[in-house]
KEZAZA-755298 format. One record per residue: residue in three letters; x, y, z of N, C-alpha, C in turn. Coordinates in steps of 0.001 Angstrom, whole numbers, padded with zeros to 6 digits, always signed. Layout:
ALAXYZXYZXYZ...
This chain:
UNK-173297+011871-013929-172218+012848-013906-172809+014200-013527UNK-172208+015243-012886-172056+016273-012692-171199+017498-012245UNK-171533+018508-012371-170565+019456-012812-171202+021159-012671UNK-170643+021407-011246-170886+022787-010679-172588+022720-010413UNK-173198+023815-010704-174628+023804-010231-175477+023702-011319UNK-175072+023884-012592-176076+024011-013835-175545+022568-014821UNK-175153+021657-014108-174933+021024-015090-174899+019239-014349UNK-175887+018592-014730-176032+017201-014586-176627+016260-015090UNK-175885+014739-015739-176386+014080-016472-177395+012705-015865UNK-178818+012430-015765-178875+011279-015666-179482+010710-016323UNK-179862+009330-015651-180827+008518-016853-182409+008390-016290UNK-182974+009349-017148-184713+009233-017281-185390+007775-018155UNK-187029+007950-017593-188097+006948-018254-189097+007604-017917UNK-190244+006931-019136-191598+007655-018937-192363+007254-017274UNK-192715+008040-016750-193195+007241-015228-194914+006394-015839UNK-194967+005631-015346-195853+004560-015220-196734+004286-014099UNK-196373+004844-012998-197708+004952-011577-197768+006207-011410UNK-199351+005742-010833-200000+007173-010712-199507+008020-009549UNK-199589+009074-009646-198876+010193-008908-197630+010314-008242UNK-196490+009505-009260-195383+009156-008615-194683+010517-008827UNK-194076+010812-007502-193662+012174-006911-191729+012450-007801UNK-192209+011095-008530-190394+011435-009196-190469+012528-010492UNK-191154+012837-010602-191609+013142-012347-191374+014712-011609UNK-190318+015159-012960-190153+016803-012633-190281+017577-013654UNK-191061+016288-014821-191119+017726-016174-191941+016614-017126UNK-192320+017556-018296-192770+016740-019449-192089+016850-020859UNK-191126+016030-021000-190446+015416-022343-190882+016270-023342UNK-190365+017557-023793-190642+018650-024679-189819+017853-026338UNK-188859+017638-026336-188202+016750-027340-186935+015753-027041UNK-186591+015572-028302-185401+014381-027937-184543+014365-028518UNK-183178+014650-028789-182452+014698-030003-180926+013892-029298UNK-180344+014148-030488-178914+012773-030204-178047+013949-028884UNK-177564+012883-028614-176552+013101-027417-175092+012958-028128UNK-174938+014148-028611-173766+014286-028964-172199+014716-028650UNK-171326+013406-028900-170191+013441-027777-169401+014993-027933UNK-169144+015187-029284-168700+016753-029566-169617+018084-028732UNK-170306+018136-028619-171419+019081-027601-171645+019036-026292UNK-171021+017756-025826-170830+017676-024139-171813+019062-023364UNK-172406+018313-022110-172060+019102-021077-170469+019469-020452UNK-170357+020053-019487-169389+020593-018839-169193+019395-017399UNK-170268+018545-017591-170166+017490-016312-169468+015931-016669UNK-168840+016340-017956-168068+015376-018369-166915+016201-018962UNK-165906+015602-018471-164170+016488-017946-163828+016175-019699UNK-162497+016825-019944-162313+016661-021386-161589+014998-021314UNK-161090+014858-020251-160120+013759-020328-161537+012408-020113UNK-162384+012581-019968-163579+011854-020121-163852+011304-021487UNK-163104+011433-022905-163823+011257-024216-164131+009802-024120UNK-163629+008887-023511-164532+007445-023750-166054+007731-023278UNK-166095+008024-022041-167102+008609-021718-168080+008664-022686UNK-168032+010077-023230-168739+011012-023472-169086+009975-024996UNK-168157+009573-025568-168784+008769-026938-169513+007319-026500UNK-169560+006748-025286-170057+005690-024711-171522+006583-024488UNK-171628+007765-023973-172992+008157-023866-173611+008587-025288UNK-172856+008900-026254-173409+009625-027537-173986+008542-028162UNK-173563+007345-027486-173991+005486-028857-174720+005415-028452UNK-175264+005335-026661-176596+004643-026377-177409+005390-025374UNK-177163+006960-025918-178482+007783-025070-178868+008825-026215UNK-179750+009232-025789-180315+010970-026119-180512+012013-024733UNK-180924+012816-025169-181028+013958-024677-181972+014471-024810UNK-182549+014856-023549-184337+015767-023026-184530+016907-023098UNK-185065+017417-023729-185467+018618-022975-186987+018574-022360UNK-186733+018538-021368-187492+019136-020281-188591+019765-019901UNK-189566+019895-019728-190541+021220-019448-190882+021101-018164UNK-190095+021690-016571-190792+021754-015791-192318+022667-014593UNK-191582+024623-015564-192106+025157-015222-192675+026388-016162UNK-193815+026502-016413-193918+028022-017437-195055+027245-017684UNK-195482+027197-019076-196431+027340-020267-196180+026048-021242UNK-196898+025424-021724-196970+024485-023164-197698+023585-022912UNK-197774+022605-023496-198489+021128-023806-198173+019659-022829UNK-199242+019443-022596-199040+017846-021878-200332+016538-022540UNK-199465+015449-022884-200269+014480-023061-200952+013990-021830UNK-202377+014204-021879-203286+013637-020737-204598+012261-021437UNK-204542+011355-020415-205695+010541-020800-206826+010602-019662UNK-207588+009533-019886-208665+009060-019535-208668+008680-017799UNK-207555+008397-017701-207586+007204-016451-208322+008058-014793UNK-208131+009218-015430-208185+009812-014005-209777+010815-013829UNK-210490+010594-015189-211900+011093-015318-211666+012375-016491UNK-212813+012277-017106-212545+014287-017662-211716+015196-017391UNK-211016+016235-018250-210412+016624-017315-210970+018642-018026UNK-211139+018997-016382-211869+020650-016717-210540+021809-016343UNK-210711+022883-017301-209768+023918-017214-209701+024178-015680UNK-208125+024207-015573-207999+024257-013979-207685+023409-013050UNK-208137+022000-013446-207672+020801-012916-206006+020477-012816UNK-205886+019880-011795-204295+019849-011317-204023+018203-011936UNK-203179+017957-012419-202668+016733-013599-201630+016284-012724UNK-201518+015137-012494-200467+013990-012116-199985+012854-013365UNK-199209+012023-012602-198813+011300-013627-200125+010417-013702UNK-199816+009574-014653-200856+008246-014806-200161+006807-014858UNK-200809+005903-015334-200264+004737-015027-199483+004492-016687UNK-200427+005120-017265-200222+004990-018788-198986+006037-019360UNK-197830+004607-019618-196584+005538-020053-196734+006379-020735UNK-196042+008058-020267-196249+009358-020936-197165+010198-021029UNK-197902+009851-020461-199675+010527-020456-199679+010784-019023UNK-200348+012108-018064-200766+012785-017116-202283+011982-017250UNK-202576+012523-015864-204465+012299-015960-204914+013396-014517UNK-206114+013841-014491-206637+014304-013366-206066+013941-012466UNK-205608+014848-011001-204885+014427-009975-206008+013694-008897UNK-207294+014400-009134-208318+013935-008295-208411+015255-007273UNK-207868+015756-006909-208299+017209-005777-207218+018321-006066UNK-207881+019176-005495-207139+020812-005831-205918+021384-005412UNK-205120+020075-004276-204517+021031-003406-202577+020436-004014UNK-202035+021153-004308-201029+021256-005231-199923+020256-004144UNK-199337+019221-004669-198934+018060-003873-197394+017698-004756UNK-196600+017266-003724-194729+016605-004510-195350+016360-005964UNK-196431+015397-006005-196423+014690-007342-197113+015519-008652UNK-197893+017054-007971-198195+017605-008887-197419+017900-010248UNK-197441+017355-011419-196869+017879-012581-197078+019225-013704UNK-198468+019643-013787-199345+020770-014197-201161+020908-013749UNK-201237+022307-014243-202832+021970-014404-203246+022941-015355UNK-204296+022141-015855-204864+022071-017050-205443+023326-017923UNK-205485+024042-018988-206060+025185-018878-206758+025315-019979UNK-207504+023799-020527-208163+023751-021093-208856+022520-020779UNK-210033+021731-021030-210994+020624-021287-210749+019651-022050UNK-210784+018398-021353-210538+016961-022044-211464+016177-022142UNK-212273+016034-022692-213331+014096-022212-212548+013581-023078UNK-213246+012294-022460-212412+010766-023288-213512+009970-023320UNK-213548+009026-024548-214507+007815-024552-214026+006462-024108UNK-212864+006564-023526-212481+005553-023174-210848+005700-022204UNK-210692+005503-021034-209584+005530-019970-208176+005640-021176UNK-207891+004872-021632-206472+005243-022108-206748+005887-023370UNK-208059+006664-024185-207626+007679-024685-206010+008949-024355UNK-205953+009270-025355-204824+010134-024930-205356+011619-025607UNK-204966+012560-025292-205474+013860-025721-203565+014486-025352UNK-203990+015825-025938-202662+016708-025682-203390+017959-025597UNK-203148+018847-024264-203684+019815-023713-203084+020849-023563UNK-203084+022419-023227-202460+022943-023090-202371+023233-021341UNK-201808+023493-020995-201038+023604-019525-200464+024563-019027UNK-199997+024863-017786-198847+025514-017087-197913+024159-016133UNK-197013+023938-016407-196278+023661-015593-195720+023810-014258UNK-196022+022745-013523-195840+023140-011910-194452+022187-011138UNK-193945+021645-012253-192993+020635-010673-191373+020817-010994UNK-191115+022519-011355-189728+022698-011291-188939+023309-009998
């Protein structure tokens, strides 16, 4: 559904391959999708709707561009302040993009230091956000 320019509903998942260019943010929280609180991209005469989405979804918020936290692992090597983060294979977790030059699939880069003792370690880093 959607509705004028600030307002559209769809259905997200954690991405699972590496540097897939669909990923436009990192999953900040999650809370109920509540039919009384609507967006504006579901009409009033919509209430089946809107209580058909309140039973079997939630609601994202988002982080595509600014400042905060990203779960990063192993898969993609160490990762050093400055390094540009893609997705990984490992649902919900970023990893090293592998080179510097800021690409569709870029998601953030890094602005602090990760090792891992092992590829699907997971760490949570702090970041800037790049793919809004």
């Amino acid at each position: 559904m959607r509705s004028g320019l600030d307002d559209a509903v769809g259905v997200n998942a954690l991405a699972d391959t590496v540097a897939d260019p669909r990923v436009y943010g990192v999953i900040s929280r999650r809370v109920p999708f509540e039919a009384g609180a609507m967006m504006a991209a579901f009409p009033q005469q919509a209430a089946a709707l809107r209580d058909y989405c309140a039973e079997r979804f939630d609601r994202l918020v988002i982080n595509s561009l600014g400042e905060g936290l990203i779960n990063v692992c192993g898969r993609g090597g160490d990762i050093a302040a400055g390094d540009l983060l893609c997705a990984s294979s490992l649902p919900g977790a970023g990893q090293r993009q592998g080179d510097g030059v800021m690409r569709a699939f870029t998601v953030a880069k890094a602005r602090e230091a990760a090792t891992f003792s092992n590829p699907d370690e997971v760490r949570r880093i702090a970041c800037t956000y790049h793919c809004g």
